[in-house]
One Martini backbone bead per residue (centre of mass of N, CA, C, O) as a GRO file, in nm:
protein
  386
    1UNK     BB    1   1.950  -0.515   1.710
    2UNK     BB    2   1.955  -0.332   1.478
    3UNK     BB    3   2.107  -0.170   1.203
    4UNK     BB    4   2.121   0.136   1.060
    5UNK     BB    5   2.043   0.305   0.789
    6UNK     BB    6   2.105   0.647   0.719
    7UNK     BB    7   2.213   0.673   0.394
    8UNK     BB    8   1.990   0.841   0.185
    9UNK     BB    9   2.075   0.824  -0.123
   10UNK     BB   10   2.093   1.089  -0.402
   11UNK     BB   11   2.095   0.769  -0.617
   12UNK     BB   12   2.085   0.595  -0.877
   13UNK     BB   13   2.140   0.255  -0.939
   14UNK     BB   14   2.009   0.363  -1.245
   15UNK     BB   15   2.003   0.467  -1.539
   16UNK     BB   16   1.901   0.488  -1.896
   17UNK     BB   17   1.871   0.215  -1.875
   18UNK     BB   18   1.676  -0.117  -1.902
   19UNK     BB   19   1.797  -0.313  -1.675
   20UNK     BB   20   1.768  -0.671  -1.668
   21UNK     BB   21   1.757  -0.890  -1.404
   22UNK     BB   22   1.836  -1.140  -1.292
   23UNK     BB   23   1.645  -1.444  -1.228
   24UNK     BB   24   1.670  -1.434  -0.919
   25UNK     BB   25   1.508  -1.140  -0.840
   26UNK     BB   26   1.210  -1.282  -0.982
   27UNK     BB   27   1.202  -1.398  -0.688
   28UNK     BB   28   1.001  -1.225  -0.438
   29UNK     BB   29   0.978  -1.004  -0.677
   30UNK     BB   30   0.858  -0.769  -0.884
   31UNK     BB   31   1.074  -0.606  -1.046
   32UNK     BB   32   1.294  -0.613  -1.350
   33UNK     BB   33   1.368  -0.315  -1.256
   34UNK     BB   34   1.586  -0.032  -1.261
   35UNK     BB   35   1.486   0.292  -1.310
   36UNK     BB   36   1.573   0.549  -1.313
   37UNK     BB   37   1.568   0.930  -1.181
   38UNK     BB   38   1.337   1.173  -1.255
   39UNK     BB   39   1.563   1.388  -1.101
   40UNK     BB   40   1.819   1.250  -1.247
   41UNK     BB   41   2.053   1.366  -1.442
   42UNK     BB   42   2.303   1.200  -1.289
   43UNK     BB   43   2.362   0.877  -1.405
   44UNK     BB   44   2.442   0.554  -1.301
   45UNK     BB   45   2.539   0.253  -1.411
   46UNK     BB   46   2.415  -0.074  -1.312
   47UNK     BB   47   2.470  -0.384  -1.325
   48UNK     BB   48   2.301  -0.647  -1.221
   49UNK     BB   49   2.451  -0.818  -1.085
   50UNK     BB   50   2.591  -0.549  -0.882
   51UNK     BB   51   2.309  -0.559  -0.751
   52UNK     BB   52   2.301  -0.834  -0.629
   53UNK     BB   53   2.547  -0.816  -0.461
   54UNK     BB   54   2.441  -0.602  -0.304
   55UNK     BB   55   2.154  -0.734  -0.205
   56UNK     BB   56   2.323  -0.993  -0.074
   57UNK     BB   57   2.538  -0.826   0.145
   58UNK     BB   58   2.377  -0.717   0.335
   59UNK     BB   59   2.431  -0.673   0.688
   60UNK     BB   60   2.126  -0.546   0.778
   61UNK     BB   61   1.788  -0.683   0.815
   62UNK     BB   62   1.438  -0.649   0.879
   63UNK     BB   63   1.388  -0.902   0.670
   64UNK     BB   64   1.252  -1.175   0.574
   65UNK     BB   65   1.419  -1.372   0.443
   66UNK     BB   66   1.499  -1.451   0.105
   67UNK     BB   67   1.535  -1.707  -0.140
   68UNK     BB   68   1.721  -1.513  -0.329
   69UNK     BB   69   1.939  -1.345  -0.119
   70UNK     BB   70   1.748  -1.072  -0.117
   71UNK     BB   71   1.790  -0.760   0.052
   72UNK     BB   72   1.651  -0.559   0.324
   73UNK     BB   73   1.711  -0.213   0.354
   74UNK     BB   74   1.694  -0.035   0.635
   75UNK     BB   75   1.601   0.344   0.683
   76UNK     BB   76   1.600   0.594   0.907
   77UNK     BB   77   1.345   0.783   0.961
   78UNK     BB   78   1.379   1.161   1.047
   79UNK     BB   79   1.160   1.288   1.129
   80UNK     BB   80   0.879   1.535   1.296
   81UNK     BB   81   0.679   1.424   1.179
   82UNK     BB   82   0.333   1.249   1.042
   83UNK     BB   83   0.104   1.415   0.972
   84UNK     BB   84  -0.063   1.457   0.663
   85UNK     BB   85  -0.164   1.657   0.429
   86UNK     BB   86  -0.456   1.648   0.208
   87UNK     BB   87  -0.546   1.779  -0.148
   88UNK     BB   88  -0.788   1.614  -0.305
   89UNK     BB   89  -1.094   1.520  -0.523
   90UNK     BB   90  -1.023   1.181  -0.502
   91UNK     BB   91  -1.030   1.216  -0.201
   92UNK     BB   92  -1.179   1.120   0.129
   93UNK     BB   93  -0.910   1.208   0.281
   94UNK     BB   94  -0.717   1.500   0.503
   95UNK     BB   95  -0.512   1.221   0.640
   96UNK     BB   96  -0.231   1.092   0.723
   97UNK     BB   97  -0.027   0.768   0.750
   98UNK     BB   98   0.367   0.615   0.713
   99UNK     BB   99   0.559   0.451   0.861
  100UNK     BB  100   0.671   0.318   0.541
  101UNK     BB  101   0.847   0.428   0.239
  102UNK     BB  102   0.807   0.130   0.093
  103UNK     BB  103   0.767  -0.207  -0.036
  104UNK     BB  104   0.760  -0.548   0.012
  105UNK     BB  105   0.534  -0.658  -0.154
  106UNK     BB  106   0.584  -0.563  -0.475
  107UNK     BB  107   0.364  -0.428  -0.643
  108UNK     BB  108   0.381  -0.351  -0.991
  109UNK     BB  109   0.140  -0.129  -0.979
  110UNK     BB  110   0.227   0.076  -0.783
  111UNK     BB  111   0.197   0.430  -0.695
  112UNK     BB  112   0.405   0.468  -0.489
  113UNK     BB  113   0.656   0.426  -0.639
  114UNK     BB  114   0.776   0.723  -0.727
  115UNK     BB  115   0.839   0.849  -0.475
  116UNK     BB  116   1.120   0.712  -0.422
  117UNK     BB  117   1.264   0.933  -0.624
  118UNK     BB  118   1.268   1.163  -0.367
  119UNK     BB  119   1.508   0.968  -0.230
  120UNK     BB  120   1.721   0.894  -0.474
  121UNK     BB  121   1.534   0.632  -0.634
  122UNK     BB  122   1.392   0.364  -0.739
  123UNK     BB  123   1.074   0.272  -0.866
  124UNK     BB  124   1.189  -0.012  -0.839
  125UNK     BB  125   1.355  -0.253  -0.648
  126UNK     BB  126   1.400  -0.065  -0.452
  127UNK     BB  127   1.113  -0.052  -0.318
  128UNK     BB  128   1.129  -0.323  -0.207
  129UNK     BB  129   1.477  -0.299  -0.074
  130UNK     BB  130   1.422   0.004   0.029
  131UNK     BB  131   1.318   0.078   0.365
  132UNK     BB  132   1.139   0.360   0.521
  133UNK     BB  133   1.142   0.418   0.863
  134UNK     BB  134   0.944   0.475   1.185
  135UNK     BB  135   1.014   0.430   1.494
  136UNK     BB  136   0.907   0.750   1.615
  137UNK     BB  137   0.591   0.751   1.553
  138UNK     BB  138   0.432   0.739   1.849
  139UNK     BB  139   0.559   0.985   1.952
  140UNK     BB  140   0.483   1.209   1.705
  141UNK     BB  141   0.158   1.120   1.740
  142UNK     BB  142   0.111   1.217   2.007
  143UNK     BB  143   0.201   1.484   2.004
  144UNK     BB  144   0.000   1.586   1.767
  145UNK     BB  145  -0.295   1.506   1.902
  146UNK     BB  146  -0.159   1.718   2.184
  147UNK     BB  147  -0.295   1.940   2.013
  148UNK     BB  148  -0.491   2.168   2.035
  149UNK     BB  149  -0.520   2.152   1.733
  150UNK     BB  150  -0.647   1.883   1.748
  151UNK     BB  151  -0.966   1.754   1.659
  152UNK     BB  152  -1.027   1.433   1.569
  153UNK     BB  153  -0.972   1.362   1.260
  154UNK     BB  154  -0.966   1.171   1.028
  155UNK     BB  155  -0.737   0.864   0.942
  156UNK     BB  156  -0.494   0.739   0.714
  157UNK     BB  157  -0.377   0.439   0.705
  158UNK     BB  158  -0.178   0.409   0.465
  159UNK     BB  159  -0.207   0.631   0.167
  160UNK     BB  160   0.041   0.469   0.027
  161UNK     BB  161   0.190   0.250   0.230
  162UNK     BB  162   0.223  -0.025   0.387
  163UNK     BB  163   0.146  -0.112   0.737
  164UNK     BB  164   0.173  -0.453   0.677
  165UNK     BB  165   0.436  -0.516   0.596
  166UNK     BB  166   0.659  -0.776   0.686
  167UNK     BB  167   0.821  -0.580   0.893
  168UNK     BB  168   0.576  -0.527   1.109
  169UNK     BB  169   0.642  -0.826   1.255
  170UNK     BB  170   0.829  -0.683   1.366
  171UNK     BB  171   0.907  -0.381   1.432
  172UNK     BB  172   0.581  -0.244   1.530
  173UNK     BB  173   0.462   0.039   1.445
  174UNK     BB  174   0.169   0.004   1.411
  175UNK     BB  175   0.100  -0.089   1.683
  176UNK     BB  176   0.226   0.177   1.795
  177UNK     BB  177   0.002   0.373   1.695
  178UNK     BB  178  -0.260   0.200   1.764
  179UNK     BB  179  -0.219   0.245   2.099
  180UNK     BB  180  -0.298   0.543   2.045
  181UNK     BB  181  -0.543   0.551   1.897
  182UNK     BB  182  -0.703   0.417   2.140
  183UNK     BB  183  -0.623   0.588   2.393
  184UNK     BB  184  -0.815   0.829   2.211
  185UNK     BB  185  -1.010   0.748   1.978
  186UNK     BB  186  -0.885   0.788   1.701
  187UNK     BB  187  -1.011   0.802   1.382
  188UNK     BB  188  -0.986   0.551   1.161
  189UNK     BB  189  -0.839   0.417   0.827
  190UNK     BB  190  -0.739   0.112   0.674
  191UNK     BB  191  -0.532  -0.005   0.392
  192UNK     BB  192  -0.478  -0.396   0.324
  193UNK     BB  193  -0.316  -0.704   0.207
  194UNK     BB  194  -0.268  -0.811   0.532
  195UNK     BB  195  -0.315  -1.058   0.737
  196UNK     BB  196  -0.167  -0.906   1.009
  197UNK     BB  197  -0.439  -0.714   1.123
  198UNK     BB  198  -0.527  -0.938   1.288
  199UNK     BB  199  -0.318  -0.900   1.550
  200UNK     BB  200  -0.498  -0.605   1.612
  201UNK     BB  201  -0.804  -0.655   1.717
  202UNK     BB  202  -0.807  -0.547   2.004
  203UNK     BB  203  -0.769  -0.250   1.873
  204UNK     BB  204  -0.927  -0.222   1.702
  205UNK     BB  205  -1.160  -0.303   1.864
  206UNK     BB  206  -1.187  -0.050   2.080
  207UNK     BB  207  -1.265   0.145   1.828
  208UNK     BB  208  -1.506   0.040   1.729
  209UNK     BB  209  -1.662   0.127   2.007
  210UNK     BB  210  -1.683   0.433   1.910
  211UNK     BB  211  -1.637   0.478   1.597
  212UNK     BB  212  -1.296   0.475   1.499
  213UNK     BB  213  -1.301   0.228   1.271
  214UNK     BB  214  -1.154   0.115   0.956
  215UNK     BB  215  -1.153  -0.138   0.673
  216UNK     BB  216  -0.968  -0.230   0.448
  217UNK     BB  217  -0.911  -0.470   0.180
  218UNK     BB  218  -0.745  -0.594  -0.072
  219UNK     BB  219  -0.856  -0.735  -0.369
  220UNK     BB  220  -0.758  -0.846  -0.728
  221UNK     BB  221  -0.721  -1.167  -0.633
  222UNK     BB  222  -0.777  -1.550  -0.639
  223UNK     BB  223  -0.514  -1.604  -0.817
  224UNK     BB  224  -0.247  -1.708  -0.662
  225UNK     BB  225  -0.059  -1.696  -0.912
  226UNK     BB  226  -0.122  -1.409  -0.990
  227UNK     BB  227  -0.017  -1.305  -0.716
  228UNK     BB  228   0.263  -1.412  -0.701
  229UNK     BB  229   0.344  -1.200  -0.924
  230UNK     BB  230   0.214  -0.925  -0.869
  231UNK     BB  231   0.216  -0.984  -0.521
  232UNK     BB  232   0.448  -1.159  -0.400
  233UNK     BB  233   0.443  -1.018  -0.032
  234UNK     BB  234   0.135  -1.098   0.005
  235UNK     BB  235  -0.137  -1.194   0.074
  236UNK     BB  236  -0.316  -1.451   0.010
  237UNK     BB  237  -0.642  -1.433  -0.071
  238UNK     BB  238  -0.719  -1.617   0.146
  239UNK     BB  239  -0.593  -1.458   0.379
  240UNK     BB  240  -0.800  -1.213   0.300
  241UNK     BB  241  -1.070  -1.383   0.330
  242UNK     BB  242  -0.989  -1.460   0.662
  243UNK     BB  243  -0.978  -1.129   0.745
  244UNK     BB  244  -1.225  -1.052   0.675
  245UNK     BB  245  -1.390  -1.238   0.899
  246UNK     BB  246  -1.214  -1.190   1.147
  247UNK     BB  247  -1.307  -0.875   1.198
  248UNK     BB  248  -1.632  -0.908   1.154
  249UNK     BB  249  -1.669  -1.100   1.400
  250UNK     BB  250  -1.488  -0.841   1.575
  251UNK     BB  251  -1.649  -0.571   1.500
  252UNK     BB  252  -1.504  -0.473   1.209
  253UNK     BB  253  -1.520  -0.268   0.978
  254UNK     BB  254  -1.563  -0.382   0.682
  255UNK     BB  255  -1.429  -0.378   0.356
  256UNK     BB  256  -1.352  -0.348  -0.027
  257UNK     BB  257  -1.091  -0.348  -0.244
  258UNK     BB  258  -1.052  -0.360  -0.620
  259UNK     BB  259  -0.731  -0.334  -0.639
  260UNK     BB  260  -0.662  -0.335  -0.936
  261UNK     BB  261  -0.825  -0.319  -1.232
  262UNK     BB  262  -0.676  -0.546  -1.493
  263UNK     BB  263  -0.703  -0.507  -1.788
  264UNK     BB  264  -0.728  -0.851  -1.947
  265UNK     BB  265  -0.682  -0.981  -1.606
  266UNK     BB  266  -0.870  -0.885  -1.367
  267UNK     BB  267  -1.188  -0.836  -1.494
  268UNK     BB  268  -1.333  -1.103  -1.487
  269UNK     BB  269  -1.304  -1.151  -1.167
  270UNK     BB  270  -1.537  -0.951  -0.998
  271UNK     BB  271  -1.790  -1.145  -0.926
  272UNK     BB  272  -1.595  -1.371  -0.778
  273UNK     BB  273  -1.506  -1.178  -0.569
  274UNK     BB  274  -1.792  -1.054  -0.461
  275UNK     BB  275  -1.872  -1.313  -0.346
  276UNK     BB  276  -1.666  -1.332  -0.145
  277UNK     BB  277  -1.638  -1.100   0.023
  278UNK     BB  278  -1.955  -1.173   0.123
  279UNK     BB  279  -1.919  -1.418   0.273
  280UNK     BB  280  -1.685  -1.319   0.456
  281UNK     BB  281  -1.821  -1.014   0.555
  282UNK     BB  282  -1.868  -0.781   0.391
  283UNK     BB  283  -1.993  -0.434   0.374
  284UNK     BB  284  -1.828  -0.313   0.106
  285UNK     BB  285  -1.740  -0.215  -0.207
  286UNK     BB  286  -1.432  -0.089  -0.412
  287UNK     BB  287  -1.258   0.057  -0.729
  288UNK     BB  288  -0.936   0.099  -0.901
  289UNK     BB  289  -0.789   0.152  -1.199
  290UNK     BB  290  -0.516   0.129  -1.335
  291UNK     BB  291  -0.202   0.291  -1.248
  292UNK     BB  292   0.065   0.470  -1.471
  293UNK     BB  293   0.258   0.643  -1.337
  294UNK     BB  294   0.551   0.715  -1.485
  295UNK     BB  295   0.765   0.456  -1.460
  296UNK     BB  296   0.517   0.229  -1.437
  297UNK     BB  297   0.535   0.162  -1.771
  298UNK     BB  298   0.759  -0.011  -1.763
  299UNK     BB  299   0.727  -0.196  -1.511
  300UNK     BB  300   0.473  -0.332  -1.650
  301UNK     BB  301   0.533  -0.398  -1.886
  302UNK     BB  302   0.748  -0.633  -1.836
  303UNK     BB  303   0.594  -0.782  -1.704
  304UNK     BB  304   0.358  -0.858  -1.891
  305UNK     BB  305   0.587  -1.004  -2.102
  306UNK     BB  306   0.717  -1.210  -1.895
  307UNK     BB  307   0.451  -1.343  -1.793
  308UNK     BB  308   0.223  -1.261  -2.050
  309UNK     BB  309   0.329  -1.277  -2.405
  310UNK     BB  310   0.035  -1.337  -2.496
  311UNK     BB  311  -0.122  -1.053  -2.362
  312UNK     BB  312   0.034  -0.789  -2.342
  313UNK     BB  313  -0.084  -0.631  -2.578
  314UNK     BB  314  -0.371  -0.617  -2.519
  315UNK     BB  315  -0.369  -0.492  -2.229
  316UNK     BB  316  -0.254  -0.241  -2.333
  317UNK     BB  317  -0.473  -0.160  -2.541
  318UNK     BB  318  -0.689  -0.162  -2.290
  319UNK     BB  319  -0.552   0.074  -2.136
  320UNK     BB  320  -0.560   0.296  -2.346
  321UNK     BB  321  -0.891   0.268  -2.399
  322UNK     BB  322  -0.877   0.442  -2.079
  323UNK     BB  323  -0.651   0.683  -2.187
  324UNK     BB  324  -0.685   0.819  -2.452
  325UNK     BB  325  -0.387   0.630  -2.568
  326UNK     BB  326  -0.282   0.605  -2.272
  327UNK     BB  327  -0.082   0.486  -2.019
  328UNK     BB  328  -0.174   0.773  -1.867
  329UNK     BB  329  -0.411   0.969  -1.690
  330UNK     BB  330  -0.426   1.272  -1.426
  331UNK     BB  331  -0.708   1.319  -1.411
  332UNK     BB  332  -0.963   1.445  -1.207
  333UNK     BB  333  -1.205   1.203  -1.216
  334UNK     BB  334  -1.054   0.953  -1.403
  335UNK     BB  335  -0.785   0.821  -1.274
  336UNK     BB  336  -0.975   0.592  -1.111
  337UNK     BB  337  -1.199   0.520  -1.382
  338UNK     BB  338  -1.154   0.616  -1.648
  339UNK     BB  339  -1.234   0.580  -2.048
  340UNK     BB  340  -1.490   0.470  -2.195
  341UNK     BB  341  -1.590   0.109  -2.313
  342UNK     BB  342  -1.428  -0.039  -2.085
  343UNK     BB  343  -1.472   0.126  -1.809
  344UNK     BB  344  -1.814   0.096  -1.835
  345UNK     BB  345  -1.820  -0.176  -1.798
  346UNK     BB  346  -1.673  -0.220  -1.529
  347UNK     BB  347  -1.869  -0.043  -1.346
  348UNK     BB  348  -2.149  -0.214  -1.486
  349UNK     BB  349  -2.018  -0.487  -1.330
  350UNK     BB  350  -2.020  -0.396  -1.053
  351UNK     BB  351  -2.267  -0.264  -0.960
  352UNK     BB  352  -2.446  -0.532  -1.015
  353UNK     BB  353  -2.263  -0.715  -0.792
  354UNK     BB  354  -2.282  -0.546  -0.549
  355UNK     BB  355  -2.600  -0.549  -0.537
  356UNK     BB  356  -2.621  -0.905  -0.522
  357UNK     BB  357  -2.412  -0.925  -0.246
  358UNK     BB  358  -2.470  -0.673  -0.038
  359UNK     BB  359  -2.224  -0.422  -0.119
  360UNK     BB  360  -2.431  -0.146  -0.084
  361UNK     BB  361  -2.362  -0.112   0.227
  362UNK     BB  362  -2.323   0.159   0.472
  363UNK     BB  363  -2.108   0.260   0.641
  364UNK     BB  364  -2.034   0.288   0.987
  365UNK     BB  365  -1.996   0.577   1.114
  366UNK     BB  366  -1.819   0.805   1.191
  367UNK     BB  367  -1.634   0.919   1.544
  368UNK     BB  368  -1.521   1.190   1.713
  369UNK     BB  369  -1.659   1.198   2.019
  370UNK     BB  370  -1.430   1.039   2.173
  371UNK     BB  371  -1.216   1.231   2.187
  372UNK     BB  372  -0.869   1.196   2.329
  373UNK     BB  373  -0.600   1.303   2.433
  374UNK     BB  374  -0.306   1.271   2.521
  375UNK     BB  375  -0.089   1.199   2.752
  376UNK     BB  376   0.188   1.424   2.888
  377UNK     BB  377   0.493   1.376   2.963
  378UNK     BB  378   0.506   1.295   3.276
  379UNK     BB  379   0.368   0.995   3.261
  380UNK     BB  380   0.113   1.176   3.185
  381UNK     BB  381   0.037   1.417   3.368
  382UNK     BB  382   0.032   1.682   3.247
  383UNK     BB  383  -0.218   1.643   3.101
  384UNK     BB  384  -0.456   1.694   3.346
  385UNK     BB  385  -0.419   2.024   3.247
  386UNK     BB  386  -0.516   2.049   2.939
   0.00000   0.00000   0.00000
């Protein structure tokens, strides 16, 4: 049984400077910058090396050894719900669930990356290495499910951050998640990059069999080493093009998101993804642009800067060139596929590739009929009467 690390402090671990981490840290880890947190006025700078020592030192970890001996530290999350409602207008989805806060998948793209400085942290290492995890979570969702109020619209799990990230393969919180949503019969759908997924198809087949689940894969690259420097501890590309048939063969909708598509880095590779994914049994393929909200423009700047130096500058200018000059505008219809003529060519040659590989076939439709409470109280007799 792990210690559980209760006090997710409300301060940043690095100030104003942006200090640029030993060499240790950036294998195995996507970020080399631990930036300050845009929430606070008073903050202390702490140099790398004592950064480095302080997460090599923790001592309780519920995550797989790091080989620079980089410690991921996990602290519990004491909510008291867990599903969220959301309201934007280029998001398909009205609720959401997330076990866990923090990825350490590393992708040093990820959007989800400022939220972590609403808990007190930096949206750079600490994202990827302090991890807010909701052990609680089946117990609440339980709870929510079997709410008068609760009608068994469908729900997106890992809304924010990857519930398959590599902590799930022990912690085990969206398994039981997966067993409540099982059954309940309650219509979900996953978007993961962690071939983890599949260890779940028991369950995902049960909710299949109602039309109550869908999975989308994650693939950005098919490039080994591109991914390995960009998603350092996500699942390698091959091992999630054989995700995408294990799901497919077990009659569980699958599609895939190309996302995101880093123009001048892997915007060139869509026609080659798209032929892959159809082949493993994708029945559907969407795609999202680079997006750089908050702190991400520095961490993302620096990282193509330290692995691709030849091409860095160039990134930035078509990054730009699709963002009205900016590195990121977060305009509602726009933020997800950006503007201008390098935006509109990678539009026009996905939808031809789409097409071409018969990637833009209708998934089959969710449905809430099968949905059914949870039993609750003592043994779930309770249930009985409700």
């Amino acid at each position: 049984m792990a210690k559980w690390h209760d006090n997710a402090r409300g301060a940043s671990d690095v100030g104003e400077y942006r200090d640029i981490l030993p060499d240790g840290l950036k294998k195995g880890r996507g970020a080399g910058l631990n930036p300050g947190n845009r929430f606070e006025t008073v903050r202390l700078h702490v140099l790398g090396e004592y950064l480095d020592a302080e997460h090599a030192a923790a001592p309780d970890s519920d995550a797989p050894p790091n080989p620079t001996g980089t410690a991921t530290i996990v602290y519990r999350d004491h909510t008291k719900s867990l599903i969220n409602h959301v309201n934007h207008p280029d998001i398909h989805f009205n609720w959401t669930i997330n076990p866990y806060r923090g990825c350490e998948h590393g992708c040093i793209y990820c959007y989800a990356r400022p939220d972590h400085e609403r808990l007190g942290f930096s949206s750079g290492l600490d994202f990827e290495t302090r991890i807010i995890a909701k052990p609680d979570a089946p117990k609440l969702l339980r709870d929510e499910l079997a709410s008068p109020k609760w009608k068994g619209e469908m729900i997106q799990v890992c809304g924010d951050t990857d519930c398959y990230q590599p902590l799930e393969a022990k912690m085990k919180i969206t398994r039981g998640c997966l067993e409540v949503f099982a059954e309940c019969r309650q219509p979900i759908c996953i978007i993961t990059k962690n071939r983890l997924v599949t260890r779940d198809i028991d369950l995902l087949g049960e909710l299949a069999k109602h039309g109550a689940v869908r999975v989308a894969i994650s693939v950005t690259s098919l490039d080994r080493s591109l991914s390995m420097k960009m998603e350092p501890r996500a699942s390698s590309p091959a091992d999630r093009l054989r995700a995408i048939r294990e799901l497919t063969d077990a009659g569980i909708p699958t599609m895939v998101m190309v996302a995101p598509i880093v123009p001048g880095l892997t915007d060139k590779e869509v026609p080659n993804i798209l032929k892959a994914v159809a082949e493993a049994g994708a029945l559907n393929a969407g795609y999202v642009l680079l997006r750089l909200p908050h702190q991400i423009k520095a961490l993302f700047i620096e990282w193509a800067q330290r692995h691709f130096p030849d091409r860095a500058k160039h990134i930035e200018t078509l990054i730009r060139d699709m963002r009205g000059g900016e590195l990121y505008q977060s305009k509602w219809g726009e933020r997800q596929k950006g503007t201008g003529p390098m935006a509109e060519q990678i539009a026009n040659v996905f939808k031809v590739f789409v097409k071409r590989y018969g990637l833009d076939k209708p998934m089959p439709p969710m449905s809430k009929d099968s949905f059914r409470p949870p039993l609750v109280g003592n043994d779930g007799q309770m249930g009985l009467f409700a």
